[in-house]
Structures are given as structure tokens and as C-alpha cells.
SESETOR-767260 format. One record per residue (C-alpha): residue number from 0; z, x, y; residue in three letters. Coordinates in steps of 0.05 Angstrom, whole numbers. Layout:
<martors>
{num->NUM&Z->Z&X->X&Y->Y&residu->ALA}
...
</martors>
This chain:
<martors>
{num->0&Z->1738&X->2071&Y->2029&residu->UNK}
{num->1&Z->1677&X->2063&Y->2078&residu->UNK}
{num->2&Z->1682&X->2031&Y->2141&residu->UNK}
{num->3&Z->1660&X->1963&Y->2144&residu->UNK}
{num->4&Z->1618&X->1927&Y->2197&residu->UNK}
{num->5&Z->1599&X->1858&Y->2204&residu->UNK}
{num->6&Z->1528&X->1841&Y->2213&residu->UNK}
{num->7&Z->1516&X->1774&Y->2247&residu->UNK}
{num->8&Z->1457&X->1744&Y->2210&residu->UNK}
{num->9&Z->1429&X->1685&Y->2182&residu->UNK}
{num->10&Z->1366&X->1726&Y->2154&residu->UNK}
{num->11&Z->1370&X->1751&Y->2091&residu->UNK}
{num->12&Z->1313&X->1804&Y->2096&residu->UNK}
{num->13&Z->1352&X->1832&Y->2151&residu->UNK}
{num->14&Z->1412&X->1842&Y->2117&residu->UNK}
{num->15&Z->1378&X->1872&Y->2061&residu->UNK}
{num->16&Z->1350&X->1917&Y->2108&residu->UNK}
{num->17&Z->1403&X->1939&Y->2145&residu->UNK}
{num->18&Z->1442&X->1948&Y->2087&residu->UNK}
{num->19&Z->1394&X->1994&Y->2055&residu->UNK}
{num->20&Z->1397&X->2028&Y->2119&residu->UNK}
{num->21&Z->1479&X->2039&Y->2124&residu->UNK}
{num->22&Z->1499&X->2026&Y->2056&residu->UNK}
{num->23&Z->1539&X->2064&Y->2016&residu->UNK}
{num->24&Z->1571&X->2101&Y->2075&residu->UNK}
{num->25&Z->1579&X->2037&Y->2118&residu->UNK}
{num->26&Z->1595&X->1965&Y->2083&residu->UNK}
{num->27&Z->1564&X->1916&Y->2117&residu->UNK}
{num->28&Z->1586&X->1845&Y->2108&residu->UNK}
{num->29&Z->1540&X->1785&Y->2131&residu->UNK}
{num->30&Z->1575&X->1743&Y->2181&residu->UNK}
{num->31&Z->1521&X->1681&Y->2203&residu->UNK}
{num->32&Z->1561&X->1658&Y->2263&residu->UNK}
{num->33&Z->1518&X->1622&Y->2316&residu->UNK}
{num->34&Z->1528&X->1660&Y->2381&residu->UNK}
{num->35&Z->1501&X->1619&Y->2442&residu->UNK}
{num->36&Z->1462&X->1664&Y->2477&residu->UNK}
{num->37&Z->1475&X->1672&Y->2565&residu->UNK}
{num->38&Z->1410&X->1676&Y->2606&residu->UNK}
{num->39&Z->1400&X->1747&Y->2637&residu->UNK}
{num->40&Z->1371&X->1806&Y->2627&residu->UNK}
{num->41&Z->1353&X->1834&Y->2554&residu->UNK}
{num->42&Z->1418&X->1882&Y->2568&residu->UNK}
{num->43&Z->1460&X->1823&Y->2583&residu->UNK}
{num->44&Z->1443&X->1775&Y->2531&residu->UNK}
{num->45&Z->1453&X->1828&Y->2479&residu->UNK}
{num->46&Z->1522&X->1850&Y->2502&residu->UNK}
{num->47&Z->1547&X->1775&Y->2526&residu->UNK}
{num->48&Z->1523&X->1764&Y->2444&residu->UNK}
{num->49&Z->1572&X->1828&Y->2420&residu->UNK}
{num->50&Z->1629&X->1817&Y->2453&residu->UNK}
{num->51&Z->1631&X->1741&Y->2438&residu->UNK}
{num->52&Z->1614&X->1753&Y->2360&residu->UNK}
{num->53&Z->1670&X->1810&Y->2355&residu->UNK}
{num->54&Z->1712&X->1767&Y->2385&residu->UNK}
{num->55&Z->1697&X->1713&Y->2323&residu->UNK}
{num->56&Z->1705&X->1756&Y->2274&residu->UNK}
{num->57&Z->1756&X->1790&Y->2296&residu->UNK}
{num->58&Z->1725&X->1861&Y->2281&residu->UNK}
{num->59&Z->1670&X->1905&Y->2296&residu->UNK}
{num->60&Z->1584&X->1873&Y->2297&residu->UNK}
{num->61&Z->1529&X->1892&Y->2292&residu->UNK}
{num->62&Z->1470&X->1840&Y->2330&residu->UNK}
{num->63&Z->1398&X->1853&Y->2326&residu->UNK}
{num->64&Z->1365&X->1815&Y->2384&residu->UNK}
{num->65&Z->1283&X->1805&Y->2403&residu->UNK}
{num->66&Z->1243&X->1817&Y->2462&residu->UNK}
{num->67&Z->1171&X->1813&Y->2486&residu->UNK}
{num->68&Z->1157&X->1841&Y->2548&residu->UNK}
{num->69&Z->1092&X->1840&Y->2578&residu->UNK}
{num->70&Z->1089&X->1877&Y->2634&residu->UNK}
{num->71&Z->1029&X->1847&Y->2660&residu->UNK}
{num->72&Z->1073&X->1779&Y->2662&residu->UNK}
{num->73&Z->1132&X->1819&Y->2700&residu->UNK}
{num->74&Z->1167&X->1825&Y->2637&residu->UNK}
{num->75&Z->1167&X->1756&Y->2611&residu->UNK}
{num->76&Z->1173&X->1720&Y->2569&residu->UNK}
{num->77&Z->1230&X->1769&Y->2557&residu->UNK}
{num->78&Z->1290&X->1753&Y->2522&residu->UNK}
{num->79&Z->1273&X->1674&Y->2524&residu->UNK}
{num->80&Z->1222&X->1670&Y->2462&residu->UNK}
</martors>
């Protein structure tokens, strides 16, 4: 039996695609919780969005989270688009 993780998602294409990507060795199930997301840096938005999804499902995540940084712009907008 393969390990299973749960992939919090609302987006279809992503699921497909990460499932393609893991799948048959890892099951992914799609879990479309709404995680509110802290203010902070890109690392601690992602991990504040982990911890609090694992801790709804009540198993192991996987997120996938977006940044643009311009660096030009000191790194915004960041985490916030």
C-alpha cells in the first residue's frame, strides 16, 4: 500500500499535476480546506499554512504557495498577490 498524502487544493490542474508527478508510489488525495494565510515572510506564510492544514486533516500536506519578488521593489509584492 503506498503512502498517502493530502494535497490541499481547490485547483484541479494542480492536482492532476501533482498527481502525475507522485502517483502510483504516493496517493495523493485532494483536500480543498481554506487555510487563512498569516502575514510574514514567504517562509512563514508557507509553514503557518502546513502546520494549520495538517492539523485539519489530521495527517500529512502537501501546500503549493506563490510568490513574486521583484527585487527592484525590495521583494514585493511578495507573498501578498
Amino acid at each position: 500500500m503506498a503512502p498517502c498524502i493530502n494535497f490541499v487544493t481547490g485547483n484541479s490542474n494542480k492536482l492532476r499535476e501533482v498527481k502525475a508527478i507522485l502517483e502510483p508510489g504516493i496517493e495523493v488525495r485532494s483536500n480543498p480546506i481554506d487555510v487563512e494565510e498569516v502575514q510574514g515572510s514567504i517562509e512563514e506564510v508557507t509553514e503557518s499554512k502546513c502546520r494549520r492544514a495538517a492539523e485539519l486533516v489530521n495527517g500529512p500536506v502537501l501546500v503549493e504557495d506563490t510568490a513574486l519578488c521583484f527585487n527592484a521593489l525590495a521583494g514585493l509584492p511578495g507573498p501578498y498577490m
